[in-house]
C-alpha positions in Angstrom: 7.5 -19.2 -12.2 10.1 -17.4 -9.9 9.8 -17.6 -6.2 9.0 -14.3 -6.0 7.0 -12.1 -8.5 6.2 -8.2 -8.0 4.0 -5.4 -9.0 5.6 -1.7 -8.9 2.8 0.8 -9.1 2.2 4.5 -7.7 0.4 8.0 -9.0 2.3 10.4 -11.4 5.2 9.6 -13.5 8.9 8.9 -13.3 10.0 12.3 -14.0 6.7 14.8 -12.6 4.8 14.5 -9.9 4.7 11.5 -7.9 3.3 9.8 -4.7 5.4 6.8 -3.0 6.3 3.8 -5.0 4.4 0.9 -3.9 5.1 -2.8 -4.1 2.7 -6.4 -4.2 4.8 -9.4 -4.2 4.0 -12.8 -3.8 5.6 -16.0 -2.8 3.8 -18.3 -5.5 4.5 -21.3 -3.7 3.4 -20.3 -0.3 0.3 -18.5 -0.9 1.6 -15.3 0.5 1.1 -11.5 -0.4 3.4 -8.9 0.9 2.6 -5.0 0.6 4.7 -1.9 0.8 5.8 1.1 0.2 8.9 0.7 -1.4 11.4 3.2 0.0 11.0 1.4 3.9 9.7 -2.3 2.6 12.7 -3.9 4.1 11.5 -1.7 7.5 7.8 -1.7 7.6 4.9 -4.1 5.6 1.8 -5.6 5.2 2.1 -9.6 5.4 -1.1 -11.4 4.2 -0.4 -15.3 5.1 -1.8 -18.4 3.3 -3.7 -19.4 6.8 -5.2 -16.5 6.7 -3.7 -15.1 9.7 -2.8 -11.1 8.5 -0.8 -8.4 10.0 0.4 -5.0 9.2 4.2 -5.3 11.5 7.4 -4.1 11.1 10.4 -6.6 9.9 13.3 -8.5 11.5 15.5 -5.9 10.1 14.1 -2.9 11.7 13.8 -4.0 15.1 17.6 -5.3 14.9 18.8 -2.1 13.0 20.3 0.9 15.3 17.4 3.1 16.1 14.3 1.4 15.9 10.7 2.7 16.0 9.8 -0.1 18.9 11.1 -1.4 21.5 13.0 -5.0 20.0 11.4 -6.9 23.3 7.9 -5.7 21.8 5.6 -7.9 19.1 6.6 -6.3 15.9 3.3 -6.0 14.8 0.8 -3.0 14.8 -2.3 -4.5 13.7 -3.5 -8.2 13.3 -6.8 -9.4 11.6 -7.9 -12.2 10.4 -8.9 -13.2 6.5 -12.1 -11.4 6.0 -15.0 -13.4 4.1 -15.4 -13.2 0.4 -18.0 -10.4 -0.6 -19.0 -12.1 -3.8 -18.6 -15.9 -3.9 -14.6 -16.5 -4.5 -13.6 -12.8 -4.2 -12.0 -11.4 -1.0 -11.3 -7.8 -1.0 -7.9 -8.2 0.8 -6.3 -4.9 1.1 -6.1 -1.1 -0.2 -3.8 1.9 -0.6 -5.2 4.9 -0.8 -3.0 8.0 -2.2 -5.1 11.6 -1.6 -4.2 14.1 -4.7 -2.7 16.1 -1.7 0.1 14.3 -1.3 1.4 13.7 -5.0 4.4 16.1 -5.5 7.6 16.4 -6.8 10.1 15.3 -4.9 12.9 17.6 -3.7 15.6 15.5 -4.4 14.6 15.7 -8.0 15.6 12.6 -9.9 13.3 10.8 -11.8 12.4 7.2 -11.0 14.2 4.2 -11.9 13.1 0.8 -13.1 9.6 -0.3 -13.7 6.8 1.2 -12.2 3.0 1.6 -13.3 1.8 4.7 -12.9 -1.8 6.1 -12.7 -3.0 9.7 -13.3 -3.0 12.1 -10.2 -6.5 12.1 -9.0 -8.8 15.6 -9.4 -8.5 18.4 -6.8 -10.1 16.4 -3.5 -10.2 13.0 -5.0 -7.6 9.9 -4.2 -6.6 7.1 -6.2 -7.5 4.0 -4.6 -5.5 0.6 -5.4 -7.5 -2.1 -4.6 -6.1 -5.6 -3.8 -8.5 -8.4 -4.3 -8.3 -12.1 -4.6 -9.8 -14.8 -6.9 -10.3 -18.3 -6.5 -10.5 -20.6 -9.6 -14.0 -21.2 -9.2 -14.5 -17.5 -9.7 -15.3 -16.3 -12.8 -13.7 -13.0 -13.8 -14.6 -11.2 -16.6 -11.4 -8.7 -17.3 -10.9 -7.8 -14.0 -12.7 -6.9 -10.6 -15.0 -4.0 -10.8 -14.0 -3.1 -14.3 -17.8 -2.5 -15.2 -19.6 -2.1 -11.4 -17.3 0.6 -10.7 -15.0 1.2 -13.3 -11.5 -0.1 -12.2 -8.3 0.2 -14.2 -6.0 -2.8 -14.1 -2.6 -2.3 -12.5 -1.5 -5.8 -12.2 -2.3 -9.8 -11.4 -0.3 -12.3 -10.3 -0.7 -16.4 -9.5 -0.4 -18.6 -6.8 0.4 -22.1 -8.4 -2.3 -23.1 -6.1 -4.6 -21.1 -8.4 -6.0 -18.3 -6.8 -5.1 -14.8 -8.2 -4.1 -11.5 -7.0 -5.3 -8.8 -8.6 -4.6 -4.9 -8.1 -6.9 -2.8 -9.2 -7.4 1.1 -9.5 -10.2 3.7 -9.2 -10.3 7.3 -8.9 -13.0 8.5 -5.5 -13.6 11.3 -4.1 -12.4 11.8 -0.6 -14.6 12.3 2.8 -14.4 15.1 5.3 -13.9 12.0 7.6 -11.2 11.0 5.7 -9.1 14.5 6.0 -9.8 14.9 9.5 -7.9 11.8 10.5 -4.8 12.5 7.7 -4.7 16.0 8.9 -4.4 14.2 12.6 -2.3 12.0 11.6 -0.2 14.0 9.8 0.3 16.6 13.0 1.2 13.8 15.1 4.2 12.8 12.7 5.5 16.4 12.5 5.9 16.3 16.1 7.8 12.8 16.4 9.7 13.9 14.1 11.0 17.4 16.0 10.8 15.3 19.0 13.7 13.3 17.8 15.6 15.7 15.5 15.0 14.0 12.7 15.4 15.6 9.3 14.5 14.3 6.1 17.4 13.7 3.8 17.4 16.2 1.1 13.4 15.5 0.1 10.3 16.9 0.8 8.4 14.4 0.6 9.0 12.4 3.9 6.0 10.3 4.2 4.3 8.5 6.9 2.0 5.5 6.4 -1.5 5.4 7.9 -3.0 2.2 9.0 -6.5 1.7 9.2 -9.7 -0.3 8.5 -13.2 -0.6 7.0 -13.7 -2.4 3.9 -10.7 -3.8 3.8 -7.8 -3.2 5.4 -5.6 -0.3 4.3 -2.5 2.3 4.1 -2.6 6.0 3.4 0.5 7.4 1.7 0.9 10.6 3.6 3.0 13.8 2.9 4.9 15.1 6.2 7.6 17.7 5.8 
């Protein structure tokens, strides 16, 4: 088994319309999950530990680099939480990403992705795609996969700690809450305005996203569209 071992996933297609690229990677040895989206995962991630102490934080290398988002002498984490109980004896719903229909477009830069990715559909006008991260112990019996027959999940990917719990991502297609758009809509205004507030300009795309970090089920990120 290598040290690490990754799942590539995302809503479109290599050469249409497309969301972010997302990546799950483990450390099968260690018991840890990693989550991000993959154009700022050296910059920005999701870090679920083995003790169960999680955090949402952003890296080494981002607070070191030239301009970063926080001050270096602050904790590079935004949000910390601790393992949440199983729902269903040896199931943990550990994380989602949640990417609205809104935001899947075609990038300006044009070029179609590279290397292996699994893509799902785009979602129907108002719906998102949910990717659901969930994890197994071995004295949980899974039948397929998580939610393939309660509410009928696609399977993106699963991966195994040589401790013997697995990881498993899977997808489902929802339909999205006024709630829901108010806060992306918020969220989305406030990024606008950091952005002219610092001059920055998105390098030849359109699609300059920002990630939203929230919480109610499980833990999440929203793949937003800003410019």
């Amino acid at each position: 088994m290598s040290k690490r071992d990754v799942v590539r996933f995302g809503v479109g297609s290599p050469t249409g319309l497309r969301s972010s690229i997302w990546r799950l990677w483990i450390e099968p040895a260690k018991g840890d999950i990693y989550i991000a989206a993959r154009p700022i995962g050296d910059e920005f991630k999701a870090s679920l530990h083995q003790s169960g102490k999680w955090r949402v934080a952003y890296t080494e290398k981002h607070v070191a680099g030239e301009s970063p988002v926080i001050d270096p002498s602050r904790d590079r984490a935004v949000k910390k939480w601790s393992r949440p109980p199983e729902f269903f004896p040896g199931l943990t719903h550990a994380f989602a990403i949640i990417i609205p229909c809104s935001e899947v477009v075609y990038p300006a830069h044009g070029r179609p992705t590279e290397g292996q990715v699994l893509w799902r559909p785009v979602p129907a006008a108002g719906h998102v795609t949910e990717f659901d991260v969930l994890v197994s112990t071995p004295a949980c019996v899974v039948t397929d996969w998580p939610g393939k027959r309660s509410v009928g999940t696609h399977l993106v990917g699963k991966l195994q700690f040589e401790a013997g719990d697995t990881v498993w991502i899977v997808a489902h297609e929802r339909r999205e809450t006024a709630q829901e758009r108010e806060v992306w809509e918020a969220r989305r205004k406030e990024a606008r305005l950091a952005l002219d507030a610092t001059n920055t300009i998105p390098n030849e795309r359109a699609d300059y996203r920002a990630i939203l970090t929230g919480e109610s089920e499980a833990a999440f990120f929203v793949d937003l569209l800003i410019a």
